[in-house]
C-alpha positions, 0 to 999 in steps of 0.5 A: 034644517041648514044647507049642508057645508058642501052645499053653501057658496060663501066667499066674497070673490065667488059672490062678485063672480056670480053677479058679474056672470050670471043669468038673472030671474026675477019674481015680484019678491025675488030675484036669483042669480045663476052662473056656472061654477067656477072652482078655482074661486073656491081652492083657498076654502080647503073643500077640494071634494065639492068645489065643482058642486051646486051650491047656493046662497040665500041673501036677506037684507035687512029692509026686509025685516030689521030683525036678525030672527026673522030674516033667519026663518025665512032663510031657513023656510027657503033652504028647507024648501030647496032640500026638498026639492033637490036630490043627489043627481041634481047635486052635481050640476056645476051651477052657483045660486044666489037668491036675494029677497027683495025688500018688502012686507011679505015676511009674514006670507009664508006661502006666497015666499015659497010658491015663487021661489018653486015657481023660480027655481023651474022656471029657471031649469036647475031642477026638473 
């Protein structure tokens, strides 16, 4: 299942934003970027309902997998994981999330993928 609309921070001045203004975490096969948000990046995107919302990217690059449906699944591994996790109350955190898979050959170790990434996203206090 993929992130909602309202959920998705796309936009190449919100990405330099979150990079420049950010809180770093890094695990041995992830790092996420945090920054608060910032919605004046986001007014040309016509979603004036969300704009102040948690929203998350998850960026696979392709030395992670050459293939388009691998990096795919485990994009789609790591967003149902964090549907999981999230609910309503958590939603309306002002907070922008980029996670960036480092690369590796790990695609294939599911479980190692998702305990950092919960491991991560305590560690870094979005979700209690």
């Amino acid at each position: 299942m993929a992130l909602p609309k309202t959920m998705r921070l796309k936009g190449h001045r919100a990405f330099d934003y979150v990079h420049k203004n950010s809180f770093k975490y890094y695990g041995k096969l992830m790092t996420f970027k945090i920054a608060r948000s910032n919605p004046k990046i986001l007014i040309s995107h016509n979603n004036i309902h969300s704009l102040n919302n948690f929203k998350v990217a998850i960026t696979i690059s392709k030395k992670v997998s050459k293939k388009a449906v691998e990096r795919n699944k485990l994009r789609r591994i790591l967003q149902d994981c964090l549907l999981k996790n999230i609910n309503q109350e958590n939603n309306h955190k002002p907070y922008w999330l980029l996670v960036n898979l480092k690369a590796g050959n790990f695609y294939n170790d599911n479980i190692n993928l998702l305990e950092e990434f919960q491991y991560l996203i305590f560690k870094s206090g979005l979700f209690k």
